[in-house]
C-alpha positions in Angstrom: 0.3 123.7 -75.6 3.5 125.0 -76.6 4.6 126.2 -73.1 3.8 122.6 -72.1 5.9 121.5 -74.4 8.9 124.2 -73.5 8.1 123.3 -69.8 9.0 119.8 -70.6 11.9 120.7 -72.6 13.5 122.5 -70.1 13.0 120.0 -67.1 14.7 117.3 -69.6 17.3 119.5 -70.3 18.5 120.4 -66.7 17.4 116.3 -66.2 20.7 115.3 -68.7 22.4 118.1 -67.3 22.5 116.4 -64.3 23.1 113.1 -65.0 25.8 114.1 -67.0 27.4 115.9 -63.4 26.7 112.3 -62.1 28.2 110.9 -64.6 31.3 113.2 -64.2 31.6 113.5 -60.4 31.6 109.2 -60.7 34.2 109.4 -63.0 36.2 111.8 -60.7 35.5 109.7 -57.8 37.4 106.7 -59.4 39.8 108.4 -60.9 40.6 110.0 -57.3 40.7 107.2 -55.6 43.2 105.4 -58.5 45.7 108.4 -58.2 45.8 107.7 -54.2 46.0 104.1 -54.1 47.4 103.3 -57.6 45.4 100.7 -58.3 42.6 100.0 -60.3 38.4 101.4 -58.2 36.7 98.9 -60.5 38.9 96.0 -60.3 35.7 93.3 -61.8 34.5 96.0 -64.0 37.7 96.9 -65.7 39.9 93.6 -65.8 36.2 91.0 -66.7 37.3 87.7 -66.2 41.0 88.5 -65.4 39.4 89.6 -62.2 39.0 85.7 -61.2 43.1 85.5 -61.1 44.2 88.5 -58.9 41.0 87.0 -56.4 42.6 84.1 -56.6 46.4 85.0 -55.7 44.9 87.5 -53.0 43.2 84.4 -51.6 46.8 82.7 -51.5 48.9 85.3 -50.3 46.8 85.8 -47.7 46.6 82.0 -46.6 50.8 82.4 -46.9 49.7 85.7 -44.4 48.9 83.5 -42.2 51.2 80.7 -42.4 54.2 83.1 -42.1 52.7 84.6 -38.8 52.3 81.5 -37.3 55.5 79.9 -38.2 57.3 82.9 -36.8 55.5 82.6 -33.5 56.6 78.9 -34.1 60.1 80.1 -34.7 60.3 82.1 -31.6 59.2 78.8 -29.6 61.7 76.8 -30.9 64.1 79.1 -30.1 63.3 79.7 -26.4 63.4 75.8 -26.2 66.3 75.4 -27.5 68.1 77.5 -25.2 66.6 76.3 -22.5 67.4 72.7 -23.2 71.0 74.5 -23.5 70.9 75.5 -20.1 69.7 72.4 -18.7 72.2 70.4 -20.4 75.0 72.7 -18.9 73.6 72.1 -15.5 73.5 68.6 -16.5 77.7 69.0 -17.4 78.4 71.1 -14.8 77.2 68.5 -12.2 78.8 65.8 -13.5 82.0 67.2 -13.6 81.9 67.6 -10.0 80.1 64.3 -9.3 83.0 62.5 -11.4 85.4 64.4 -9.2 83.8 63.3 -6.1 83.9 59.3 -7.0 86.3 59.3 -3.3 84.1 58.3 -0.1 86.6 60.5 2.3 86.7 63.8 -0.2 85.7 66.8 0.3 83.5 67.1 -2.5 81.2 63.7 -1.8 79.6 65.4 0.7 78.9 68.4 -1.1 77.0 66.2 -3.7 73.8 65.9 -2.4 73.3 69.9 -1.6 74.6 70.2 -5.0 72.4 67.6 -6.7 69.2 69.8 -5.2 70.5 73.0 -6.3 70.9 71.6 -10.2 67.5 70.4 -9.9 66.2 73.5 -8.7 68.0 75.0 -12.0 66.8 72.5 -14.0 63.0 72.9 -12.8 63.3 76.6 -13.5 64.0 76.4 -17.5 61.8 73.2 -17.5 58.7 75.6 -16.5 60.0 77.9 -19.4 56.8 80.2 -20.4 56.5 81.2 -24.0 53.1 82.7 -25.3 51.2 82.1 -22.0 52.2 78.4 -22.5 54.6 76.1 -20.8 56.7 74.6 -23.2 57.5 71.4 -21.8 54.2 70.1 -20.8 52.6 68.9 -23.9 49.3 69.8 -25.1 48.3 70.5 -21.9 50.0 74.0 -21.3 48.3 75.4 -18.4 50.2 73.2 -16.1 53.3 74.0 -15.0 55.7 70.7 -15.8 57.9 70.0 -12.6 57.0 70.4 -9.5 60.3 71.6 -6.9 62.1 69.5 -5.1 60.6 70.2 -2.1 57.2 71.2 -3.2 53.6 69.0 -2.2 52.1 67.7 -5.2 48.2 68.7 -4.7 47.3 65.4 -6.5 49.2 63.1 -4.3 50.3 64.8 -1.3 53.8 64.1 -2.2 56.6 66.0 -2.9 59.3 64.8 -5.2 61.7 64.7 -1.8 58.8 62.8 0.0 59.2 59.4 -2.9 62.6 59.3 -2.8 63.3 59.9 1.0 60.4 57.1 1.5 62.1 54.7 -0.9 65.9 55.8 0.2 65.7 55.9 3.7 69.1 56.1 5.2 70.9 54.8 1.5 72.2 51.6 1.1 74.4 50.1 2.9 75.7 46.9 0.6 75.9 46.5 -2.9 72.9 44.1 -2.7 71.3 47.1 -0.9 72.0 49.4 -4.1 71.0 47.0 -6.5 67.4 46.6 -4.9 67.0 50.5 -4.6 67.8 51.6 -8.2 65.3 48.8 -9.0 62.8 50.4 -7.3 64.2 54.2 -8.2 63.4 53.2 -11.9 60.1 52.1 -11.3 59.3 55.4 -10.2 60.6 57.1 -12.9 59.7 54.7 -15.7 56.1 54.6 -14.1 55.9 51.2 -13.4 56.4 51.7 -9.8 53.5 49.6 -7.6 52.9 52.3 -4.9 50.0 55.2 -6.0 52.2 58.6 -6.3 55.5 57.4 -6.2 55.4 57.4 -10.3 57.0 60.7 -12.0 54.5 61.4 -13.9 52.3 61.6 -10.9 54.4 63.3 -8.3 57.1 65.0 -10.2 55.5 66.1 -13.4 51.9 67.5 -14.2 51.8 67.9 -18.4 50.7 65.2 -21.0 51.6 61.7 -20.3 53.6 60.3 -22.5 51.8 56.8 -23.3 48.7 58.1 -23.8 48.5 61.6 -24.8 49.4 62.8 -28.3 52.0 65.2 -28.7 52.0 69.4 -29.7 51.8 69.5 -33.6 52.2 72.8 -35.9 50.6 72.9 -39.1 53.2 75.0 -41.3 52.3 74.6 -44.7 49.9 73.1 -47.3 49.8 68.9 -46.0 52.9 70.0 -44.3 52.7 68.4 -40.0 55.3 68.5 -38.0 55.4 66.6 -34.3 58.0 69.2 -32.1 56.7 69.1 -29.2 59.8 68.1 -26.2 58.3 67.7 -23.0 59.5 66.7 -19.3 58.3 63.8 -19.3 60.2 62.4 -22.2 63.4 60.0 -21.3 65.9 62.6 -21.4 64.3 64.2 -18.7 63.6 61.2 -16.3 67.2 59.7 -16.7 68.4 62.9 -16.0 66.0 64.0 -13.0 66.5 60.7 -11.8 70.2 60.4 -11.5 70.2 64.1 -9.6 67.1 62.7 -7.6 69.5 59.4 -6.1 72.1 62.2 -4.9 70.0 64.5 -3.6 68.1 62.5 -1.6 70.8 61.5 0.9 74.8 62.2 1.6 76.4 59.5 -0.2 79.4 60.2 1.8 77.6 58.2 4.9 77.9 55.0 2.6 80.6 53.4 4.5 81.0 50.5 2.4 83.6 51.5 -1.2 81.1 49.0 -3.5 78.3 50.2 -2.2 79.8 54.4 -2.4 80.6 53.6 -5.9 77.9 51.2 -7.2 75.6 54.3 -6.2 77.5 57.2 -7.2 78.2 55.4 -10.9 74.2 54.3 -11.2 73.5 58.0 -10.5 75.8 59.7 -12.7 75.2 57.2 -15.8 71.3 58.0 -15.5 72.6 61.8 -15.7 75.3 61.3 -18.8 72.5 59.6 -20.3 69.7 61.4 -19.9 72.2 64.6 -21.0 73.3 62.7 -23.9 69.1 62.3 -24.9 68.4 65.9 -24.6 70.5 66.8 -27.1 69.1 64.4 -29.1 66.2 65.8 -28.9 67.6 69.1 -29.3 69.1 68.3 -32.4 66.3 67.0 -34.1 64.4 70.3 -32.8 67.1 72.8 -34.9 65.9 70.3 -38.1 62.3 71.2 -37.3 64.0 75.5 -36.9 65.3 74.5 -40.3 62.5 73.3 -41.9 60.3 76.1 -40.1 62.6 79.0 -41.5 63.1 77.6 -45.0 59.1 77.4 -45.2 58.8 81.4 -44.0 61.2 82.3 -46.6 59.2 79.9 -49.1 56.4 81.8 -48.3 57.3 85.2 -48.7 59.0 84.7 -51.7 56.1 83.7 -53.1 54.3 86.3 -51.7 56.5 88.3 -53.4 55.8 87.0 -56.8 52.4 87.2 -56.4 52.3 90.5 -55.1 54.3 91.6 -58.0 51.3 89.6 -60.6 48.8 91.3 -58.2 50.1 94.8 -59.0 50.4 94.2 -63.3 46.6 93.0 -62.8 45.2 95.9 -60.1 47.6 98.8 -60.8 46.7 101.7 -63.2 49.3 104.2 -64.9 49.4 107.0 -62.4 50.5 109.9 -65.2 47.2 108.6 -67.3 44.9 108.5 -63.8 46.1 112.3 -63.1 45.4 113.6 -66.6 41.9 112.0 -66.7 40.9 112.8 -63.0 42.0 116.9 -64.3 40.0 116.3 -67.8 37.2 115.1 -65.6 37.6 118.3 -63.3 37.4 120.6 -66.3 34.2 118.9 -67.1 32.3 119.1 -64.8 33.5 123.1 -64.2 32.0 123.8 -67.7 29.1 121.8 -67.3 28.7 123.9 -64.2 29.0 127.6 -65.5 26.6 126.5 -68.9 24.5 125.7 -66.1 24.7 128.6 -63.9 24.3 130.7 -67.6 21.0 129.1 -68.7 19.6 129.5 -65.2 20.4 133.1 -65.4 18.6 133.6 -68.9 15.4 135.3 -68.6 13.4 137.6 -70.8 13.8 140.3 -68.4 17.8 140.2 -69.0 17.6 139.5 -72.2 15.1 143.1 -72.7 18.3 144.7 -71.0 
């Protein structure tokens, strides 16, 4: 009986023993891992119902984490539209300048107008079909198409090209006033869509993205209940007056219009359809550096906050590292005792104690 009873007073022994290594290598273990990161390995165990208000500002900064990333990659949109509605509106300029100074049937320059008129619209197409994060920025919601077709290029949904509507409605040009007068009718029937013929509308022909009437237009969600409607696209008035003021010069030589009312009746409707349509686009470009404003003002919002809270985070999470150190090294000495008494009583027999 009474080695029964040493027997089970050993194995309870060396049992404590080792739950009191447990206990010390789990203390080490936290305490480790609080001298490394600096902030607390038990954050529900050591801070008890406090632990419901760091979840809680983690859970907002990281919805601000994602706010600010998007409204960057928002930012970085705006800005490559803006720029190109720049460049188009210099085109725009440019060619008026020279249109303005070609307003002379017998110059020089009127019969430069029409090659001229197809080269700004080549330009014009070009920053229209502006890319930015595998979209088109100019076409709406519907950013796999490519806005504006060329000049010269066959629609696949009409067998048209833009050069194909206006040569058809054109012809020749006009050759009275009454003539002119009858055309730009018809010219802004294409580009307002209400033209009869199937195909000979812009948004048919000439541009491929989101109608205008019926489809709604690109939206960024940039804060909490905070919308905002930026999208610009090719289709909008800016862009029709303009593309259709270049489109009446390029599709014929005004300087064939033999009759002065007629040459200047044409050449006027043309270039007000382009001063206008110039005029709109920075408009709209206008109202797009408000929306930049907005955006940047609501990244800074953000991060300020995130700031803050990140600050509130730290006074909940963080531990002292000098107090961390000192415990994880009282732990350490621990469990180094706890290991020689160990390694003593397992060496204590009767044999060495006879010696």
């Amino acid at each position: 009986m009474a080695d029964l009873i040493a027997n089970i007073s050993t194995l309870q022994s060396s049992l404590a023993r080792r739950r009191e290594n447990a206990r010390l290598m789990t203390g080490m273990a936290k305490a480790e891992k609080e001298v490394t990161t600096g902030l607390r390995a038990d954050l529900f165990r050591d801070l008890g119902q406090r632990a419901a208000e760091s979840v809680r500002l983690r859970n907002i900064v990281q919805r601000n984490d994602g706010f600010i990333a998007s409204n960057k990659l928002l930012a970085g949109r705006m800005e490559v539209t803006g720029l190109a509605m720049t460049e188009i509106r210099q085109v725009a300029d440019d060619f008026l300048a020279l249109a303005v100074s070609g307003s002379n049937p017998g110059s020089a320059i009127s019969s430069e107008l029409q090659a001229s008129a197809r080269i700004a619209i080549g330009q014009i197409v070009v920053q229209a079909n502006t890319v930015y994060q595998g979209g088109h920025i100019f076409a709406g919601i519907d950013q796999d198409k490519v806005p504006l077709q060329r000049w010269d290029q066959v629609n696949a949904g009409t067998g048209l090209s833009p050069e194909d509507v206006m040569t058809a409605i054109v012809g020749t040009g006009p050759v009275t006033l009454a003539d002119v007068n009858a055309l730009t009718a018809e010219i802004d029937g294409v580009f307002d869509g209400s033209h009869a013929t199937v195909g000979y509308r812009y948004e048919e022909t000439f541009f491929n993205g989101t109608p205008a009437a019926t489809g709604p237009r690109v939206e960024a969600r940039i804060g909490e209940g905070v919308t905002i409607s930026h999208g610009i696209q090719a289709n909008d008035t800016g862009f029709t007056e303009l593309m259709q003021g270049l489109s009446m010069l390029a599709s014929m030589d005004i300087s064939q219009i033999a009759d002065q009312d007629a040459y200047t009746a044409w050449l006027d409707a043309a270039v007000q359809k382009i001063s206008q349509g110039s005029h709109k686009l920075l408009g709209a470009q206008t109202e797009l550096g408000s929306f930049q404003g907005l955006v940047e003002e609501t990244i800074d919002r953000h991060e300020s906050v995130n700031d803050v809270y990140a600050n509130r985070m730290l006074d909940l999470e963080g531990v002292d590292a000098y107090e961390a150190a000192t415990r994880l090294t009282l732990l350490q000495t621990q469990l180094e005792s706890s290991y020689a008494v160990t390694a003593r009583l397992s060496s204590l027999t009767l044999l060495n104690f006879l010696r």
